[in-house]
N, C-alpha and C positions, 0 to 999 in steps of 0.2 A: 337504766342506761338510756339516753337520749335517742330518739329513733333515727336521729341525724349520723350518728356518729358511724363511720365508713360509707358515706353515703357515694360520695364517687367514685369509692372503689366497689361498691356494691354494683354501683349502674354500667361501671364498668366490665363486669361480667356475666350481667345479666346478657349486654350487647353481644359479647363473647358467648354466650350461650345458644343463641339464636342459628347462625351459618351452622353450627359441630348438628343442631339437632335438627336442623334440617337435612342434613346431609346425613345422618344417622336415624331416619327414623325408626318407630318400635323400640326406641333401645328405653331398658328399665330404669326407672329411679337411683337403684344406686349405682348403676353401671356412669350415670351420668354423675352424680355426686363424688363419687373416687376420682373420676377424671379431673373434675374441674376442683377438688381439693373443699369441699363441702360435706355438711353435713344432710341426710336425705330431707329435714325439717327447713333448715337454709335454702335448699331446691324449690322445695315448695311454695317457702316462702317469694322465690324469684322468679317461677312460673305465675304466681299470682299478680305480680306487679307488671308480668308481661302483658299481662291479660289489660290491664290500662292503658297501654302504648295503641295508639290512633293519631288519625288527622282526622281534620275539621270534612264537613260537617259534623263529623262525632254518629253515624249513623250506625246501625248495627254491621252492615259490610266494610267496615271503616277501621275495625282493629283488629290485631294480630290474635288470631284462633288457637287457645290452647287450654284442656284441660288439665288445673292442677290436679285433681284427685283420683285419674289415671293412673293405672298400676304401670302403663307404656307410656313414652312421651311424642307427641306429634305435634308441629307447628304449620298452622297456614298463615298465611300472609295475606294482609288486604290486596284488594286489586293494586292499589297505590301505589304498592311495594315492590308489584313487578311490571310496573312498566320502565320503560328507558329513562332515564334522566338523561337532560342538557344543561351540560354543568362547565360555568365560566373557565378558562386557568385557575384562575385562584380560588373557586370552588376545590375546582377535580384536586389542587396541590391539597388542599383542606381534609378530603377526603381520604384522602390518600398516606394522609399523616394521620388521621383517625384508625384506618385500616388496622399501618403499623402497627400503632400501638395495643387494638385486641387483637391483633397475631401474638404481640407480647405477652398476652395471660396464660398462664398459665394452665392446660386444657386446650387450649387452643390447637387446630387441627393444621401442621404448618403445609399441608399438599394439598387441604379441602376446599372447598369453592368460595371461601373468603378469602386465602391466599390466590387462584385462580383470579378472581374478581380484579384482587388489587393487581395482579404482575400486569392483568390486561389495560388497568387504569393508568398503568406505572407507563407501559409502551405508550398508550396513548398519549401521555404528555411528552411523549421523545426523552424515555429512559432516566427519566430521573429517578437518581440515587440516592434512594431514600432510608435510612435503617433507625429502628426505633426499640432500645434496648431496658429494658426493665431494671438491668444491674444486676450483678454477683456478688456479693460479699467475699471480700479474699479467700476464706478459708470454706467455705461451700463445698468445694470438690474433697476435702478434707472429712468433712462432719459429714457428708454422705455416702463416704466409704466405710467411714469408721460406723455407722449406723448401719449397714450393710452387712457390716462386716462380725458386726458385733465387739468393737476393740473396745476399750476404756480410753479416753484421749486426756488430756493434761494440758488444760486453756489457760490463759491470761485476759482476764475478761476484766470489761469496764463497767460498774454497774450503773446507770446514769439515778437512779433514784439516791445512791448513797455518796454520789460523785466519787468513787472510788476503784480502783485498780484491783485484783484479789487474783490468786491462783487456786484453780479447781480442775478437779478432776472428777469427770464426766462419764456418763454412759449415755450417747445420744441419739435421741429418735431420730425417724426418717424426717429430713428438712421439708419445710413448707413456706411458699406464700402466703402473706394475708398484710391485709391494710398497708401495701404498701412496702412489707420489709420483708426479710427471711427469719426464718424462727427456726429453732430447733425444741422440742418438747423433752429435757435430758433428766436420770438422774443425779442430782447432785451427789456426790460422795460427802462433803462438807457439812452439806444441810442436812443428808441423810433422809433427803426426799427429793421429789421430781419439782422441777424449774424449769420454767419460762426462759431461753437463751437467746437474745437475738444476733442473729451471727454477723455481723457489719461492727459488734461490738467486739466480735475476738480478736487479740489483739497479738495471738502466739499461740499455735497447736503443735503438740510433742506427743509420739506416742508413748503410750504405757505395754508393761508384759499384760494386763488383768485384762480380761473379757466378761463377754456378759452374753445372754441371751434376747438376739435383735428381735425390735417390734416389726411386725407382720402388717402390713398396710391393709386396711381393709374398705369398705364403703361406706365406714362411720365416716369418713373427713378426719381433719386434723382439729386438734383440740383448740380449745377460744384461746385464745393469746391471752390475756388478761379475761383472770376469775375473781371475783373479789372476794374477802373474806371475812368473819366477824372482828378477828382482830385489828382489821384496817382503821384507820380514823374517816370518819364523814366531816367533809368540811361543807359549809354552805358560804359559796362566793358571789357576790354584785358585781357582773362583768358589763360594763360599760358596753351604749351602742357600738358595734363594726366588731365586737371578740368574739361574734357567735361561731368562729371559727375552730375555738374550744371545746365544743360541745361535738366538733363532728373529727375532730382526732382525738380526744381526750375519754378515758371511760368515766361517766358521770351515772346517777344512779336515779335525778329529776331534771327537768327544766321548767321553768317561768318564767315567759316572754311578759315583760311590764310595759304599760302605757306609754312611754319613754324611751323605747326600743331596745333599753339593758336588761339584762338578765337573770333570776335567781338561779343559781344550779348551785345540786350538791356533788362535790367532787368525791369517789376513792381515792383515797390517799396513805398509801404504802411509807413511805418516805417524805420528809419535809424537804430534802434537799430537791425534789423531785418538784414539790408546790413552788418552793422558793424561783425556779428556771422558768415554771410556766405565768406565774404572774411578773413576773419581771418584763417578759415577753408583751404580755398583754399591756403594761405599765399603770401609770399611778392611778389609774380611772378604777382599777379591781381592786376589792373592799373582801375584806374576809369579815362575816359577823357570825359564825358558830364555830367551833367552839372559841371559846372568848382569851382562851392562853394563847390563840395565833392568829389574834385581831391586826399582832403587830409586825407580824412573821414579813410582809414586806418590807415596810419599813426598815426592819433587823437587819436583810437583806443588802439593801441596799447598801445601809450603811456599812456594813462590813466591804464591799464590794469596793466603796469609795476609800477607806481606810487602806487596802491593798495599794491603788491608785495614788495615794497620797504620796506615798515613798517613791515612788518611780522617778526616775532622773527623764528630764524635759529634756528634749531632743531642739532645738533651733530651728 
């Protein structure tokens, strides 16, 4: 998997990690990893990249003090970092919409001295009303009681890899953020095993009489969204320069940046209807050359796509 891939959402809470552990210090590895919806290996891996954040000169007092391999966690700050800043309007508005949005992550401490920080930023620029919302998926309040609750629920979910509508009935984990969407970690009934649910896809929740026995949150973190598996297809795609944008939402499994600025990557690939959405996206510049029955699988694409389109009555 590309080291790119969640990359913004990654730095996104590492930022967000920063204010909660300052303002927390001594507290343990997993106490901070359950919070912030990680796993104790992910932590570590995000106190290590803390450990890079500096300004120039780049000199030892110059970057943020932390050891990853502490059983407790503590942060110092360069001097840099607490001095005042003089910051234009449209800095401070800048800042300030930065703020919002790690008050947004999830973990985030909404009374701790980065919400303090910003209400103080916020007065300073004469009360601007600023709100900065991550989003709910409709039925959230739904899968989190019934995960709670332990019910069995009865969804109409859209699958986007099989482009298809289905009804199932669920036992579902406690919800989670990650890259960007809400997940639930369910059993399927259907499948007769556990599934990946993203709930922005549900599309209709009915309760059921069947219960189950609810998962216990603990300071493992919530499970990887996307696991791949030996039955999956490996495809290997030529993505044209400017699509490296693929490689940082998409789960892929190498990259090869070429002289040229395009790309080798091999994608996981559960579903074709799922490849067919993403290269279409990308357009005619992505080349599939492994395996060799879905060299043409764009192409096919399209032209089915245009065939639909053919029949359509012109509007004036």
């Amino acid at each position: 998997m590309s080291p790119r891939q969640g990359a913004e959402d990654e730095l996104t809470r590492v930022l967000a990690l920063v204010p909660w552990i300052i303002a927390h210090p001594g507290s343990t590895k997993p106490e901070i990893a359950k919070r912030f919806g990680v796993t104790v290996d992910q932590l570590e891996r995000d106190l290590w990249l803390l450990m890079m954040v500096g300004v120039p000169p780049y000199s030892p007092g110059d970057y943020i003090e932390v050891d990853p391999e502490a059983e407790t966690v503590e942060i110092r700050l360069a001097d840099y970092f607490t001095r005042p800043l003089r910051l234009s309007p449209t800095e401070g508005l800048a800042l300030l919409a930065a703020g919002r949005a790690l008050l947004a992550v999830p973990g985030s401490d909404p009374a701790g001295p980065l919400a303090t920080a910003i209400d103080r930023l916020a007065d300073a620029l004469e009360g601007v009303d600023l709100v900065v919302d991550i989003g709910e998926p409709t039925f959230l309040a739904e899968v989190r009681a019934a995960a709670r609750a332990g019910e069995s629920i009865e969804t109409d979910y859209w699958s986007a890899g099989r482009d298809e509508m289905s009804t199932r009935v669920i036992d579902p984990g406690p919800p989670f953020f990650a890259v960007g969407q809400w997940y639930t970690d369910a059993y399927c009934h259907r499948a007769g095993e556990n599934r990946m649910f993203r709930l922005d896809r549900i599309r209709a929740v009915r309760a059921t009489d069947a219960t189950f026995t609810p998962v216990i949150d603990d300071a493992g973190g919530p499970p990887a969204v996307f696991t791949a598996s030996d039955d999956d297809t490996r495809v290997t795609v030529l993505l044209p320069p400017g699509a490296d944008w693929v490689t940082e939402s998409t789960p892929v499994e190498s990259v090869v940046d070429l002289d040229d600025g395009s790309q080798r990557v091999v994608l996981v690939v559960g579903a074709t209807a799922w490849l067919e959405r993403l290269l279409l996206q990308v357009g005619p510049g992505a080349r599939i050359t492994d395996p060799a029955d879905l060299r043409d699988l764009p192409a096919r694409a399209a032209r089915r796509i245009l065939a639909r389109y053919s029949g359509a009555t012109r509007t004036p």
